[in-house]
C-alpha positions as a Python dict, from the first residue, in 0.01 Angstrom:
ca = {
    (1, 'X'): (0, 0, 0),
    (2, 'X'): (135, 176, 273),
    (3, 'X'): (150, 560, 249),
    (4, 'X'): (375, 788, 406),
    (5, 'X'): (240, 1174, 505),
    (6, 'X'): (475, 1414, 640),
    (7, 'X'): (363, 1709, 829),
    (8, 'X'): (137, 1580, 963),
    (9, 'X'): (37, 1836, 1233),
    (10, 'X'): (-98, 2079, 951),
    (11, 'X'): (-451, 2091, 845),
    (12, 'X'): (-324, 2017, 480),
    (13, 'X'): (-168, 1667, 536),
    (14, 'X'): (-466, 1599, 758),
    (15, 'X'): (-707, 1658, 420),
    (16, 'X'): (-476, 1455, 210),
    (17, 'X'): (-526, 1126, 424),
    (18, 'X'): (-891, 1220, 440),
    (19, 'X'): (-882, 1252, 94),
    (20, 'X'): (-693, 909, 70),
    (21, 'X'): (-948, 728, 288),
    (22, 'X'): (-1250, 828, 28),
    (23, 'X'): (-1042, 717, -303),
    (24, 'X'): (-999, 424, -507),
    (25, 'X'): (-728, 332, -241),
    (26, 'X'): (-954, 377, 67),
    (27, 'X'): (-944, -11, 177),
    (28, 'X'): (-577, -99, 90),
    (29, 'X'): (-385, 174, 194),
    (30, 'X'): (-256, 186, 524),
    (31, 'X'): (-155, 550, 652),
    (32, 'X'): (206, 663, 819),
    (33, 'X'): (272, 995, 946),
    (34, 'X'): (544, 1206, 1031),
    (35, 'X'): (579, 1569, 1198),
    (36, 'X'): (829, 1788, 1399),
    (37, 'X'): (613, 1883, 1639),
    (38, 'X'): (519, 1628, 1930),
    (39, 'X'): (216, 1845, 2062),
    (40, 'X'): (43, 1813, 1695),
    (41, 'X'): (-287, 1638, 1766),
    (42, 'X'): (-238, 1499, 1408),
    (43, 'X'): (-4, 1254, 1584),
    (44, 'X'): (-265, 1104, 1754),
    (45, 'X'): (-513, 1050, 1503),
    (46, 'X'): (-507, 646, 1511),
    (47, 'X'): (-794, 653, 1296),
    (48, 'X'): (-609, 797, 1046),
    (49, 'X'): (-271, 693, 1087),
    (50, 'X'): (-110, 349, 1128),
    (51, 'X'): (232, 463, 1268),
    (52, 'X'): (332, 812, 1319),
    (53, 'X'): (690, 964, 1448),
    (54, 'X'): (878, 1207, 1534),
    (55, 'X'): (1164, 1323, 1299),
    (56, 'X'): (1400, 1665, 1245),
    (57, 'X'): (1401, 1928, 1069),
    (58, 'X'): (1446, 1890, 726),
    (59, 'X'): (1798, 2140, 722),
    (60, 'X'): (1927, 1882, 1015),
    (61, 'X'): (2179, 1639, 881),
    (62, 'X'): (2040, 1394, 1062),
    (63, 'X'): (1691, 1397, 894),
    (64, 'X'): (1755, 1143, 607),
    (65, 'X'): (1879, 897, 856),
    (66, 'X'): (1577, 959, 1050),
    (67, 'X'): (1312, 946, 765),
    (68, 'X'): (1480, 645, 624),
    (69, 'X'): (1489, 466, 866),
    (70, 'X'): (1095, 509, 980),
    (71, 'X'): (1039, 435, 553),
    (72, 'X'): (1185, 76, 607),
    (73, 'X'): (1083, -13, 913),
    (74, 'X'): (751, 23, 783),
    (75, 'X'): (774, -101, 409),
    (76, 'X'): (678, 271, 334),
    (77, 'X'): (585, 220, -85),
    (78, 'X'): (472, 613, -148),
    (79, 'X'): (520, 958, 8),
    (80, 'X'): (314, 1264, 13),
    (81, 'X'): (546, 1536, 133),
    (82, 'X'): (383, 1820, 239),
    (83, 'X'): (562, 2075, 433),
    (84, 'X'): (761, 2346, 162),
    (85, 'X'): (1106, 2310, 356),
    (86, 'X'): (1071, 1891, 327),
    (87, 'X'): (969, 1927, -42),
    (88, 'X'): (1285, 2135, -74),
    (89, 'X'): (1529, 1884, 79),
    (90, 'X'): (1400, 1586, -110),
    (91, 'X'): (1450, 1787, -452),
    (92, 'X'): (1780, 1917, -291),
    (93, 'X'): (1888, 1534, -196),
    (94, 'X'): (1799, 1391, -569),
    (95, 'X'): (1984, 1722, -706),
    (96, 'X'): (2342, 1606, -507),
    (97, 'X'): (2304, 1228, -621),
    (98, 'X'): (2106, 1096, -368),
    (99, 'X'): (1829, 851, -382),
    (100, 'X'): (1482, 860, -221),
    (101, 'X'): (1375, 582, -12),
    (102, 'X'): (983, 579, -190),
    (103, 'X'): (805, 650, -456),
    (104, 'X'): (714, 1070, -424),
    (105, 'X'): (611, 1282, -674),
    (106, 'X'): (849, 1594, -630),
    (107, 'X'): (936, 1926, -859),
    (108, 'X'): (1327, 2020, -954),
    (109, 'X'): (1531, 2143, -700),
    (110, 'X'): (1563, 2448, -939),
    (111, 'X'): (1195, 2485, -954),
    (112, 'X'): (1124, 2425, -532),
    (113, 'X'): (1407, 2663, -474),
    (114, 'X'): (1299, 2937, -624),
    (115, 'X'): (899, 2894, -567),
    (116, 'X'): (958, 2863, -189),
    (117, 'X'): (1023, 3206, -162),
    (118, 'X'): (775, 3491, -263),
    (119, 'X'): (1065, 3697, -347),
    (120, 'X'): (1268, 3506, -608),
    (121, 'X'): (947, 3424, -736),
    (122, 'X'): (861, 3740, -817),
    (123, 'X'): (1241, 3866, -907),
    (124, 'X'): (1169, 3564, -1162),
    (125, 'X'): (825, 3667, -1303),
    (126, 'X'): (901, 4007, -1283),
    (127, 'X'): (868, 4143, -1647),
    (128, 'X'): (629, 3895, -1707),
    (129, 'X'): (341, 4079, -1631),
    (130, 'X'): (202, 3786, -1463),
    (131, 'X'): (312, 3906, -1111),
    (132, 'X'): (209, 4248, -938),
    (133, 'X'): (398, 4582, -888),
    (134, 'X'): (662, 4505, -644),
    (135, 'X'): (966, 4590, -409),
    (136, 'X'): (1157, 4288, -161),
    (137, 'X'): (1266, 4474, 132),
    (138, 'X'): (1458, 4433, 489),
    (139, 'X'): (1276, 4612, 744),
    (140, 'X'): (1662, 4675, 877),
    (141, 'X'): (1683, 4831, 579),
    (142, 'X'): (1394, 5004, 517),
    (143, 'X'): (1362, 5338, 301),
    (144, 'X'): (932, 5424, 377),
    (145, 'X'): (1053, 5696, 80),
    (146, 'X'): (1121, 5430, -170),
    (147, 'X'): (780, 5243, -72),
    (148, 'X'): (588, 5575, -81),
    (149, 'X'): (745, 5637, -464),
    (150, 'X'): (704, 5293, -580),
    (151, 'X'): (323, 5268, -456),
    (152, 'X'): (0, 5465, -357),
    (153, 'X'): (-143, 5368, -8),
    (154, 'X'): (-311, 5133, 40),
    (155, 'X'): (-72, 4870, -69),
    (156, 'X'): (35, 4471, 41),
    (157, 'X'): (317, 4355, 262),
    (158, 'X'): (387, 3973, 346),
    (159, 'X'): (670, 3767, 441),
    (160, 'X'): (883, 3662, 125),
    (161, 'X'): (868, 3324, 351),
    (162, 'X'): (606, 3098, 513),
    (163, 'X'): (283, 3010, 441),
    (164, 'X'): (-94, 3084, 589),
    (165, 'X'): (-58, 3446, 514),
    (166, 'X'): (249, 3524, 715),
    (167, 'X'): (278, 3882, 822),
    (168, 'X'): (33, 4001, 569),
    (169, 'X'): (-104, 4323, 616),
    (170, 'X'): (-348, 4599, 382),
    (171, 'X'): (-108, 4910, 439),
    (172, 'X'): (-276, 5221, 476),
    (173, 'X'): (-51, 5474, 610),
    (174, 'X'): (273, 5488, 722),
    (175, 'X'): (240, 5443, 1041),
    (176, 'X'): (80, 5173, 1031),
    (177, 'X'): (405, 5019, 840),
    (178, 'X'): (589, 5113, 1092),
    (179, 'X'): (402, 4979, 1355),
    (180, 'X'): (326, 4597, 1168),
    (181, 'X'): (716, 4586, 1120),
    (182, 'X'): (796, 4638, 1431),
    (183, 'X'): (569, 4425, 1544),
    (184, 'X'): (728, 4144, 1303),
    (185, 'X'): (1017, 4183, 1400),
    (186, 'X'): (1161, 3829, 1374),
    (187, 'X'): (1071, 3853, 987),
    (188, 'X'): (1384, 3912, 767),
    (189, 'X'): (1256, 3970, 444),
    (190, 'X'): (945, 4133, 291),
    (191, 'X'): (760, 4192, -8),
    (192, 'X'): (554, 4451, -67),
    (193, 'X'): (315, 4480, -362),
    (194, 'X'): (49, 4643, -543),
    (195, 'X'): (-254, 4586, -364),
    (196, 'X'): (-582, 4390, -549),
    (197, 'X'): (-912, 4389, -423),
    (198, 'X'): (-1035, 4132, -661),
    (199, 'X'): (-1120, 3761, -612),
    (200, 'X'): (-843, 3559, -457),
    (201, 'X'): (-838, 3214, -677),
    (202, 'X'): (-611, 2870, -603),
    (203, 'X'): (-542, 2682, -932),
    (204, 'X'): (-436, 2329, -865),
    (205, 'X'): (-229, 2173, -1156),
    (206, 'X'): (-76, 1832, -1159),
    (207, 'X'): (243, 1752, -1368),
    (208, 'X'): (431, 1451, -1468),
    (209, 'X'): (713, 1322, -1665),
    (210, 'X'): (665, 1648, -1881),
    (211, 'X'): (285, 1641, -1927),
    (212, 'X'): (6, 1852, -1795),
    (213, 'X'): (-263, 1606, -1689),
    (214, 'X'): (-495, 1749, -1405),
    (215, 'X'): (-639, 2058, -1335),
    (216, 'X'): (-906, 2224, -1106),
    (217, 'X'): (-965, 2551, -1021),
    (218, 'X'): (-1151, 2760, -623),
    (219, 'X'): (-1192, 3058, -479),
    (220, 'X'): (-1104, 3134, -168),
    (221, 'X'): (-1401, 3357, 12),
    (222, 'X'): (-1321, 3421, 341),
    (223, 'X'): (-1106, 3242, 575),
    (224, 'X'): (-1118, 3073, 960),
    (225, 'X'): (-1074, 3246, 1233),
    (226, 'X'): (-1014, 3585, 969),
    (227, 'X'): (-1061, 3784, 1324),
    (228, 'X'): (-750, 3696, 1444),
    (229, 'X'): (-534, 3845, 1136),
    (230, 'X'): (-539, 4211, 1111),
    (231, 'X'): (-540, 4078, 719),
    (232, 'X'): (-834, 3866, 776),
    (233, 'X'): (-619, 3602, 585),
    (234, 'X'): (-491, 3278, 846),
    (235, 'X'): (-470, 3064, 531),
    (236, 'X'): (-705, 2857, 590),
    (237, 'X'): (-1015, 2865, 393),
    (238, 'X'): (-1358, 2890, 563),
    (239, 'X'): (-1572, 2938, 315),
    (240, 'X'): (-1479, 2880, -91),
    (241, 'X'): (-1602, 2838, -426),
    (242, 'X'): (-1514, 2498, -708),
    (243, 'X'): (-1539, 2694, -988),
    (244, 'X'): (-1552, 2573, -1402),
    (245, 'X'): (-1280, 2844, -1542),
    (246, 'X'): (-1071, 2709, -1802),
    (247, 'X'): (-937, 3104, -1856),
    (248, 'X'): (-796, 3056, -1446),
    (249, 'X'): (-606, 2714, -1583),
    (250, 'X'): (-505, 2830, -1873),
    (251, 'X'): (-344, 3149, -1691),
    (252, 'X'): (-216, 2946, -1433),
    (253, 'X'): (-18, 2684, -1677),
    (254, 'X'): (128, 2917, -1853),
    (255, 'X'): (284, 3103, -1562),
    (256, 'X'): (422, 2744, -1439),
    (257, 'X'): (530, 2666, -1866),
    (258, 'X'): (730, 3000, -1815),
    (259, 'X'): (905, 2890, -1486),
    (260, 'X'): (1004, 2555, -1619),
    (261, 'X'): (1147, 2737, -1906),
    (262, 'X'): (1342, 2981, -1711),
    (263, 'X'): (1433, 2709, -1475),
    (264, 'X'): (1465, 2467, -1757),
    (265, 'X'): (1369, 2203, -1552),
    (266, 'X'): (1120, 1912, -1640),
    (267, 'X'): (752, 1948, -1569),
    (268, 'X'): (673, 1715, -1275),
    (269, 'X'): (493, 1821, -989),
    (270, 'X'): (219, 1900, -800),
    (271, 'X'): (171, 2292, -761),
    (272, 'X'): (-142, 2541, -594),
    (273, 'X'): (-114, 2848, -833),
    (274, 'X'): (-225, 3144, -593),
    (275, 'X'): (-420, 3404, -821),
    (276, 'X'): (-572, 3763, -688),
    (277, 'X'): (-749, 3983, -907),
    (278, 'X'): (-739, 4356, -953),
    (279, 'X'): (-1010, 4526, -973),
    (280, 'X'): (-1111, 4486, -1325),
    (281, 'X'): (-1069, 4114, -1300),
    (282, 'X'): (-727, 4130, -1422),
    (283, 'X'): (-514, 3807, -1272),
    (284, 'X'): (-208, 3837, -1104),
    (285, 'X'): (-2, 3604, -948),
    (286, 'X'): (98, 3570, -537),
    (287, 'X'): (303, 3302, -522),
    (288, 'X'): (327, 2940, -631),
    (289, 'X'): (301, 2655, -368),
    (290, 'X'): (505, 2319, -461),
    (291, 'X'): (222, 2095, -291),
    (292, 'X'): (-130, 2108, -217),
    (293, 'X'): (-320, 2357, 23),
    (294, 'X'): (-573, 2295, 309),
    (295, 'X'): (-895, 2233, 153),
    (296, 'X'): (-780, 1970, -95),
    (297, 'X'): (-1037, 1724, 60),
    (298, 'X'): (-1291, 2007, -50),
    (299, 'X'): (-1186, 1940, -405),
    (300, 'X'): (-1178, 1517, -323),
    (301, 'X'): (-1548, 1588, -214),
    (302, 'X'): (-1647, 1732, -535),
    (303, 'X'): (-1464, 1488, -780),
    (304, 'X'): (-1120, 1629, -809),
    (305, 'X'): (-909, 1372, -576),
    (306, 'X'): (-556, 1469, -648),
    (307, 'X'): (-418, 1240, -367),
    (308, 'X'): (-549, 950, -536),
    (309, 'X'): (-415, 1115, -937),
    (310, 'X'): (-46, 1108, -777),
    (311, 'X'): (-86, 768, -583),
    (312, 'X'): (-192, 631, -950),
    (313, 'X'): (96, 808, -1114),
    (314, 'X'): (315, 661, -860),
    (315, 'X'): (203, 321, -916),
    (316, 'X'): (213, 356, -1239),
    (317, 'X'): (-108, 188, -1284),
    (318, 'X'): (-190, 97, -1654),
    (319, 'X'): (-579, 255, -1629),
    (320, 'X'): (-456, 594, -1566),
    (321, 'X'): (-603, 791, -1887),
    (322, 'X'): (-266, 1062, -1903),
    (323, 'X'): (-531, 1310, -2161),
    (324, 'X'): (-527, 1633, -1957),
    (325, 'X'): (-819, 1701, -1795),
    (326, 'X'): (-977, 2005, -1625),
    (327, 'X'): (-1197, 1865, -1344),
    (328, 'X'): (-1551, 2024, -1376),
    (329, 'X'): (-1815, 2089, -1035),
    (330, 'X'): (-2155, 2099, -1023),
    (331, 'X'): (-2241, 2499, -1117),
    (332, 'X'): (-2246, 2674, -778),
    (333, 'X'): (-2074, 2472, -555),
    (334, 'X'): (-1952, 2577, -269),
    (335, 'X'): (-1748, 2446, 50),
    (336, 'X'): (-1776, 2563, 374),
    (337, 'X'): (-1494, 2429, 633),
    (338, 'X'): (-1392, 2471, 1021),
    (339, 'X'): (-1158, 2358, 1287),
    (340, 'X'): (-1189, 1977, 1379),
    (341, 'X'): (-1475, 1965, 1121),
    (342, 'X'): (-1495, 1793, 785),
    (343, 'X'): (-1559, 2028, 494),
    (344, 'X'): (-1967, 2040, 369),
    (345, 'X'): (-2011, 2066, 45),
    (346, 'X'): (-2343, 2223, -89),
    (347, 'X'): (-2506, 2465, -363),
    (348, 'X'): (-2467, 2835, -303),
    (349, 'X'): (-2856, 2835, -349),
    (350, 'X'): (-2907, 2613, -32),
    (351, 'X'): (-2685, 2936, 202),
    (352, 'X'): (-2980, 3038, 470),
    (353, 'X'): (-3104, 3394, 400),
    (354, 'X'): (-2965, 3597, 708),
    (355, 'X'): (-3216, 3725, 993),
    (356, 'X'): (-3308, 4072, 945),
    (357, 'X'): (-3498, 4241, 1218),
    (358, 'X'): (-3784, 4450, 1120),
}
């Protein structure tokens, strides 16, 4: 079986393979990358990767013939694509009549189009009550009176756009709005919204031909290299919790049964629900990723191995049992992850007492 991986510069395409090489799959499948980057070390990871390339942008017209032609030249059988704006073209391709040249498991164009961006996400959810309190702004456009009316400091702005916590900030005054937009300057769009100090939760759910079949549920603790966002959020995930919370699933699908409905497109896909909580545990919603996050090997570790779920799906292997199922971890687990390291998973029992000088 030879897999293709796009994106594979990121630490989340890195995880899948990783995730790959400890499945069912681990001795047949034979690994292909692809990325935009050429100074990606993921590149250059022959132990992971059979092949990898180089290839365009997804918005270039010259990306299918590139990606098409690396998929035959290499009897590619099954993609993985990763990065949001690739997810979006292959939806946008099969939208306009085109046909894919693998096996991938990817969402409506109608669904990818509007989770992509923070904003029409939340325009979407907006009387929901799933999503928090909030206002999409320009900063070229910016009325500070409007923000000031519509919410009490301290409040949340972010990039409707991006991923790894993009331009995210805890706003605390005015000037230091002022200040973070002007130092984001290249940023277009914003959202600003109600800000929640609660737990911030991932909910992983796994769709196809209609059904609901796999769930699993984390929390995100704290994150790496947090000192080097004024938000302490880089998006990646340092130090997080597999937790057994059917309530978080349950939340989370039917958030994602509302968007298909609104959308009315089909469930199929894979999707990371992004959940913060207020401070009386109350879940909102932050956005919606169409495709897994960083520590998906994390979840691999502790039974939950979505790569190898959508490689089955994609087979379409008789054995698959297609009964939903919420994948359940060892009480207090915990994974603790950092750069060029694999993830460790352990019992929050076995964290080391800190030193305290007496």
């Amino acid at each position: 079986m030879n897999i293709l991986i796009s994106g594979v510069g990121g630490p989340t395409p890195k995880n899948i393979a990783r995730s790959i090489k400890i499945s069912r799959y681990a001795h047949e499948a034979k690994l292909f990358g692809t990325e935009l980057n050429p100074l990606k070390y993921g590149l250059y990871e022959k132990d992971l990767y059979e092949k990898t390339a180089i290839t365009p942008h997804a918005s270039k017209a010259c990306y299918w013939e590139s990606i098409e032609g690396f998929i035959n030249q290499n009897d590619i059988t099954c993609a993985i694509v990763q990065p949001e704006q690739e997810v979006l073209a292959w939806a946008k391709h099969k939208r306009e009549g085109g046909s894919w040249p693998c096996k991938a498991l990817i969402p409506d164009y109608d669904v990818v189009k509007v989770l992509v961006n923070k904003g029409r996400m939340t325009e979407m959810l907006k009387d929901s009550g799933f999503v928090p309190k909030s206002l999409i702004f320009s900063p070229k456009e910016l009325h500070i009176e409007e923000l000031e009316a519509k919410f009490d400091y301290p409040f949340w702005v972010r990039s409707t756009c991006g991923s790894s916590g993009l331009a995210s900030l805890k706003v605390t005054s005015r000037e230091s709005l002022e200040t973070w937009l002007n130092l984001n300057g290249a940023i277009d769009e914003f959202i600003a919204s109600t800000y929640l100090p609660g737990r911030n939760l991932a909910c992983k759910l796994l769709f196809h031909r209609g059904e609901l079949l796999r769930a699993a549920c984390g929390e995100r603790v704290n994150y790496i290299m947090a000192n080097t966002a004024p938000s302490k959020i880089t998006g990646n995930t340092a130090y997080g919790r597999l937790l057994n919370e059917p309530k978080v699933v349950a939340f989370a699908a039917e958030v994602l049964e509302l968007v298909f409905q609104k959308t009315g497109a089909e469930k199929h896909g894979f999707f990371t629900v992004d959940i913060k909580e207020d401070e009386y545990g109350k879940p909102f919603i932050t956005e919606i990723n169409v495709r897994m996050v960083a520590f998906n090997l994390s979840f691999a570790q502790g039974g939950a191995n979505f790569s190898e779920d959508i490689l089955q799906l994609l087979q379409d292997e008789e054995g698959f049992d297609r009964s939903f199922k919420i994948y359940e971890f060892k009480p207090g687990t915990i994974f603790l992850r950092d750069v060029d390291s694999e993830p460790i998973l352990m019992n929050e029992s076995q964290i080391k007492s800190p030193f305290i000088d007496v």
